[in-house]
C-alpha positions as CSV (number, residue, x, y, z in Angstrom):
1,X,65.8,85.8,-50.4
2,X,66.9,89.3,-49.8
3,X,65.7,90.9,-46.2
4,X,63.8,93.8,-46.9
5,X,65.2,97.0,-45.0
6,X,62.9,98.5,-42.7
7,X,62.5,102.1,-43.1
8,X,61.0,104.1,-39.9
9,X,58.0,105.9,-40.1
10,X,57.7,109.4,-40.8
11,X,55.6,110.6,-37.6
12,X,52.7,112.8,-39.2
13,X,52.1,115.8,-37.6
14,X,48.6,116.0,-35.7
15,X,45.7,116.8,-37.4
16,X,47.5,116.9,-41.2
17,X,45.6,113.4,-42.3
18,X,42.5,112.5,-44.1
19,X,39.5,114.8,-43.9
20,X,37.8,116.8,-41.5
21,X,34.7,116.1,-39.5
22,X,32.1,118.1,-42.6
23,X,34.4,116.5,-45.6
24,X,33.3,113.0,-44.1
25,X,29.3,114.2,-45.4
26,X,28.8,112.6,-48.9
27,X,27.8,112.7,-51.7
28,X,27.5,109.1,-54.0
29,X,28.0,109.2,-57.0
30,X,26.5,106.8,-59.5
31,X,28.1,103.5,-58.5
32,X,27.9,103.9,-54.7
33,X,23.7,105.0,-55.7
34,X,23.2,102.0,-58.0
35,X,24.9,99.9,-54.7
36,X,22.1,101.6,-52.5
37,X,19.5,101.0,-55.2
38,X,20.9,97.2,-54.8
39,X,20.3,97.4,-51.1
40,X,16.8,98.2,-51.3
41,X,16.4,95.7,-53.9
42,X,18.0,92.6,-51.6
43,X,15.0,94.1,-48.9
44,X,18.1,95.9,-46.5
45,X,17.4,99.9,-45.7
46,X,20.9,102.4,-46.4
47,X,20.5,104.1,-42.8
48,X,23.1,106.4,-44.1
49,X,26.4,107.3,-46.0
50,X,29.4,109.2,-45.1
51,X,33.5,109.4,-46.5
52,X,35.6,107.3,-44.5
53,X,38.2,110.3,-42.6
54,X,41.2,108.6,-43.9
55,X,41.2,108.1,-47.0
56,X,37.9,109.8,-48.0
57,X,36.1,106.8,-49.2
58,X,32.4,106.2,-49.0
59,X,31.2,103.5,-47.4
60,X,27.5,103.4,-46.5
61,X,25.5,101.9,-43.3
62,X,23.0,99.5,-43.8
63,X,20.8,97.3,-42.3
64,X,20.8,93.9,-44.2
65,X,17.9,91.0,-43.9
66,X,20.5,88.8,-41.5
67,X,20.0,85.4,-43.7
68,X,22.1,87.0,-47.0
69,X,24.8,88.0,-45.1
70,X,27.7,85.2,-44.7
71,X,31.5,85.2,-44.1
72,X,34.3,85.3,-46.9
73,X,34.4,81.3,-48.3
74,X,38.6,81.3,-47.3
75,X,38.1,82.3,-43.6
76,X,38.5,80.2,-40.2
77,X,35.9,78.6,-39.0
78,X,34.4,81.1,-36.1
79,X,35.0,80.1,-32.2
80,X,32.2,78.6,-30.8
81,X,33.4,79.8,-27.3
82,X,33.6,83.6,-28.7
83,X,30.4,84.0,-30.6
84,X,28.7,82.2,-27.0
85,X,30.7,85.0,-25.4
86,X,29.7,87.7,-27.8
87,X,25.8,86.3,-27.3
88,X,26.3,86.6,-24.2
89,X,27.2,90.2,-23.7
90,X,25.0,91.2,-26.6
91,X,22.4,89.9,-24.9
92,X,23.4,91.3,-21.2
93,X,23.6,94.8,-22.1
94,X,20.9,94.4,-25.0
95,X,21.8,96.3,-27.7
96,X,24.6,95.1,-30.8
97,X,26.8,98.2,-30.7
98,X,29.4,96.7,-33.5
99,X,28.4,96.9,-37.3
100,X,30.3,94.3,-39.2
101,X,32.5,95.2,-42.5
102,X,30.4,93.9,-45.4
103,X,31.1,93.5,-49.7
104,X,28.0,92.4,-51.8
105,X,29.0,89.7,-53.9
106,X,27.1,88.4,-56.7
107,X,23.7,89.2,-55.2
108,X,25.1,88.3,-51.8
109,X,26.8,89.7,-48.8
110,X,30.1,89.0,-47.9
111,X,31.8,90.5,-44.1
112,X,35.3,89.4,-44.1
113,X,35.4,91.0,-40.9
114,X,32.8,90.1,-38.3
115,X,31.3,86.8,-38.6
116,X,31.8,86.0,-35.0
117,X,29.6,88.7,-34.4
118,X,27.6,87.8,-37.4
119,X,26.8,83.7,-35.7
120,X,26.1,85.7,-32.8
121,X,23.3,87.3,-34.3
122,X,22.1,84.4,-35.9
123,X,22.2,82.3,-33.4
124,X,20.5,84.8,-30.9
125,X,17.5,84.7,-33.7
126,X,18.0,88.8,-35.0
127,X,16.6,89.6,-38.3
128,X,18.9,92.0,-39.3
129,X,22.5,93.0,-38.9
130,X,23.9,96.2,-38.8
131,X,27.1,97.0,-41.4
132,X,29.6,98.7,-42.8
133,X,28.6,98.1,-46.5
134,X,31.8,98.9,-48.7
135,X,31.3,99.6,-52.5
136,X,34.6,97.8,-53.8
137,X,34.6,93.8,-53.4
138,X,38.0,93.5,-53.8
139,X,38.4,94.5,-49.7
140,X,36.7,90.9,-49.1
141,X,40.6,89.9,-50.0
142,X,41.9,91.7,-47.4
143,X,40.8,89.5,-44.8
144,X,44.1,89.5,-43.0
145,X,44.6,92.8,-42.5
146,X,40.5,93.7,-41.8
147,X,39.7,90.4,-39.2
148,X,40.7,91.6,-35.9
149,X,38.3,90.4,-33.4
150,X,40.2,87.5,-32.7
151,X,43.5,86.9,-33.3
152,X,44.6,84.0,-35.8
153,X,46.8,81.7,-34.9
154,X,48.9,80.1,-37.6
155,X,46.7,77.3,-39.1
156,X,44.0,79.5,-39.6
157,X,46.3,82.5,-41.3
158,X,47.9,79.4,-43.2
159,X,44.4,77.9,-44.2
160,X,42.2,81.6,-44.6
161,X,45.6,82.6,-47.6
162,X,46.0,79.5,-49.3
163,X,42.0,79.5,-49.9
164,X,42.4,82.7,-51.0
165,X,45.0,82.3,-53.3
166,X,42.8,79.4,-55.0
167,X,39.5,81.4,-55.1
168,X,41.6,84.5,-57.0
169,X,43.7,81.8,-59.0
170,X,40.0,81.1,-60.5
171,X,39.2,84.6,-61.6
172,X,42.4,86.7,-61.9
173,X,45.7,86.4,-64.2
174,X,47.6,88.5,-61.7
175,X,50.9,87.0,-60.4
176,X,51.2,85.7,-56.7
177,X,53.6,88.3,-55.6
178,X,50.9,90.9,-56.8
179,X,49.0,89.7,-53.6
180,X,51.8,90.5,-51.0
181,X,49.9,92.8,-49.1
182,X,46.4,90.0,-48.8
183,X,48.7,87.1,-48.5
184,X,51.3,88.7,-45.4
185,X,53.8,86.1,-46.0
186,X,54.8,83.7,-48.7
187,X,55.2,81.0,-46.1
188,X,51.0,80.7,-45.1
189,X,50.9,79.4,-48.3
190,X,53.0,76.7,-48.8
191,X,52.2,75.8,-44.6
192,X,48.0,76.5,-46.0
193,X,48.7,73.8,-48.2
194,X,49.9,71.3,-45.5
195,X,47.2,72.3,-43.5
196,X,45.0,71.0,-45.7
197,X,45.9,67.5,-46.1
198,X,47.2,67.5,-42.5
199,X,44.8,69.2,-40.1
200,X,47.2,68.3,-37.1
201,X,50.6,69.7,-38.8
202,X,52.9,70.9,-36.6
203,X,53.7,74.2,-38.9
204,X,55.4,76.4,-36.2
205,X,58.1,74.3,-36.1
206,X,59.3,74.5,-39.6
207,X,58.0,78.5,-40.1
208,X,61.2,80.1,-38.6
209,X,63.0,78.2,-41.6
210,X,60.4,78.6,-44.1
211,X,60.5,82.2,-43.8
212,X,64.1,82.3,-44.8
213,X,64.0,80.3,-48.2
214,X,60.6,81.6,-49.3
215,X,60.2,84.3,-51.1
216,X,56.2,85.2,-53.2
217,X,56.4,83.7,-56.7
218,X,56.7,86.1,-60.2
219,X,54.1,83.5,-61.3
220,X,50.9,83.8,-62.1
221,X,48.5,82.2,-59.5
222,X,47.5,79.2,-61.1
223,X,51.1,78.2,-62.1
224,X,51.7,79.2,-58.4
225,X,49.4,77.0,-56.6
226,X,50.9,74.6,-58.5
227,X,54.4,75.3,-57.4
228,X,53.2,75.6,-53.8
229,X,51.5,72.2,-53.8
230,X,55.3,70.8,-54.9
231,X,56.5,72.8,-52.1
232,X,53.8,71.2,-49.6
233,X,54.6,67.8,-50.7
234,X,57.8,68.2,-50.1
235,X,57.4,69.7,-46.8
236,X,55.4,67.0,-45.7
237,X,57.5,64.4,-46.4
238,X,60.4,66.2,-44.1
239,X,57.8,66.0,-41.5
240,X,57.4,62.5,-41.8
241,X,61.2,62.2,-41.6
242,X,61.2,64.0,-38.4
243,X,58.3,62.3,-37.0
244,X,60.2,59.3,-36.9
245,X,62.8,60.9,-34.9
246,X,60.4,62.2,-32.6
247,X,58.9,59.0,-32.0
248,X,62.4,57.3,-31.2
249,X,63.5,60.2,-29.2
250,X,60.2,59.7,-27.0
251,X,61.2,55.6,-26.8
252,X,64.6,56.8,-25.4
253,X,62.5,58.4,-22.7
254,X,63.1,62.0,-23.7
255,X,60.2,64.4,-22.9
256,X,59.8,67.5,-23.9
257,X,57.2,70.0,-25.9
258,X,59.4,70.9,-28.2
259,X,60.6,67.9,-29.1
260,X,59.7,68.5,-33.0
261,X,61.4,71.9,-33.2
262,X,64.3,70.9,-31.4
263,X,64.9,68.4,-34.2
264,X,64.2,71.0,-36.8
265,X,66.3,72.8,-35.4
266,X,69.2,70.2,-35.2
267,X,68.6,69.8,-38.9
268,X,68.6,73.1,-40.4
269,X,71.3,73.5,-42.2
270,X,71.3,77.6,-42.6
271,X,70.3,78.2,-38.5
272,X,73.4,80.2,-38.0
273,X,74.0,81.4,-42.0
274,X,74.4,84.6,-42.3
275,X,73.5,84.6,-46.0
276,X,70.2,86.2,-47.1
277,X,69.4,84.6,-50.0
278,X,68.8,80.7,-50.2
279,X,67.1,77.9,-52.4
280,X,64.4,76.0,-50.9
281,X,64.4,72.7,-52.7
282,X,68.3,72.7,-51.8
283,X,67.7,73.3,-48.1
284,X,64.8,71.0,-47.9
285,X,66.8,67.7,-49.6
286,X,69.7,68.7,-47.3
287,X,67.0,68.6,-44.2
288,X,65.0,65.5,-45.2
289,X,69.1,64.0,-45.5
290,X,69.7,65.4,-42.1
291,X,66.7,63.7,-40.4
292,X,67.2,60.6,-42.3
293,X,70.6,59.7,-41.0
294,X,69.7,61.9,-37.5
295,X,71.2,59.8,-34.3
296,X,68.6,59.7,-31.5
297,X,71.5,58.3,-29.2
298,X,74.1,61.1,-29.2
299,X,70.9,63.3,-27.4
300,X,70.3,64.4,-23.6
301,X,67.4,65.3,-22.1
302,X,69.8,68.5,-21.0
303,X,69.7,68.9,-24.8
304,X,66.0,69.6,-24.8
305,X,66.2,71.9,-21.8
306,X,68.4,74.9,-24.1
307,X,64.8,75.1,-26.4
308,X,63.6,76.6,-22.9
309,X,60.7,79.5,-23.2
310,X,56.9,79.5,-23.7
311,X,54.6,76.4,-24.7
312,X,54.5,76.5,-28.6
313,X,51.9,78.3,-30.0
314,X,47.7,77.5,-30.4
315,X,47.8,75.8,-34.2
């Protein structure tokens, strides 16, 4: 897989971007009106409209009857200790100061950015919801880029793409590496797929690898799940490989946190290739070889200490 070259970006000079504060008034046209007409219809109220100031499109504010609205089908599953947070403060200062981003979605609402805020609401019994309501659907598939209210940690990036890449594998012939921007990186899916059948998978220690030997598919999505699900399979069957190790390292007395990457790490057979381009079912036999024939008694627990740095990360 070639590395992409970074190219530094051009500072813009101040002011030169998007529109000014009286371009932002609108003025719908016939599918944003037929959108508001929709609104009504559902029982919300358009409080208003305006042109986004970057790129000038219109996005309208509504208030929508609380019980249509619902997160994206692919996303995490909300904290319960940040929507108790958000309840909390919501209901300290008393007001809900935050619209959420919102599609509508075959007669329904979608936010794929809020729904901690949404629970919030619904559990603190509010009617209505306050949002962002965007005329194209198609942002719903940029969940990625839109959820920032809490950080994902790599099982739920892993888990939120692959669903998405099975819900748009249903309804669109487009190829997998047309989604590069929705999907971030080719490895969530093949790690979304683990995920799935594993809920405990250890993923950040195989991802530093992963992201050397994958690459998005020139297939289109259907044919790509498909491929991923391979890839998965044989992903988790090096896991099991190196579970074993793990365990026998651990019955040699051998302690550590990072037990499971260090022996990924031993294993890796490109960790100090300089080469930029590399198969994966090639690196992946020569792993599950590696960790098959790995000797537990040639290791220290001075060994362990060179992983050194922070706790692995929240998966």
């Amino acid at each position: 897989m070639a590395q992409k070259k970074r190219t530094r970006r051009k500072k813009a000079a101040p002011g030169s971007v998007g529109l000014a504060p009286l371009d932002t008034k609108a003025a719908p046209g016939t599918e944003v009106s037929r959108l508001a007409a929709q609104v009504e219809a559902d029982g919300g109220v358009v409080l208003g409209s305006y042109r986004e100031p970057y790129g000038g499109n219109v996005v309208l504010l509504v208030a929508l009857p609380i019980q249509q609205v619902e997160p994206t089908p692919y996303q995490r599953d909300p904290s319960d200790t940040h929507v108790k947070r958000l309840m909390n403060v919501v209901e300290k200062i008393g007001r809900f100061l935050d619209p959420i981003i919102a599609v509508r979605r075959d007669g329904t609402y979608w936010t794929p950015n809020g729904n901690h805020r949404l629970q919030a609401l619904k559990k603190l019994g509010a009617k209505s919801v306050i949002a962002l309501l965007i005329p194209e659907a198609d942002v719903a598939f940029k969940i990625l880029a839109l959820n920032t209210e809490k950080a994902h940690n790599l099982r739920e990036k892993s888990l939120e793409v692959v669903r998405m890449a099975r819900a748009l594998a249903a309804e669109s012939r487009a190829k997998e590496s047309d989604y590069g921007f929705e999907f971030e990186e080719p490895t969530f899916l093949t790690l979304g797929l683990c995920y799935q059948q594993r809920g405990r998978f250890s993923g950040g220690a195989y991802q530093p690898v992963l992201r050397r030997v994958e690459e998005f598919l020139d297939l289109p999505l259907a044919r790509a799940v498909a491929e991923r699900e391979k890839r998965a399979a044989r992903l988790l069957e090096l896991d099991d490989a190196v579970s074993e190790v793990v365990e026998k390292l651990k019955r040699r007395g051998l302690t550590s946190p990072y037990l499971r990457p260090f022996v990924v790490a031993r294993i890796n057979p490109i960790r100090f290739s300089k080469a930029t381009s590399f198969d994966f079912d090639e690196v992946l036999s020569k792993m599950l070889a590696a960790a098959r024939r790995f000797n537990v008694e040639k290791i220290r627990q001075e060994d362990l200490a060179s992983m050194g740095g922070p706790p692995p990360a929240e998966e």
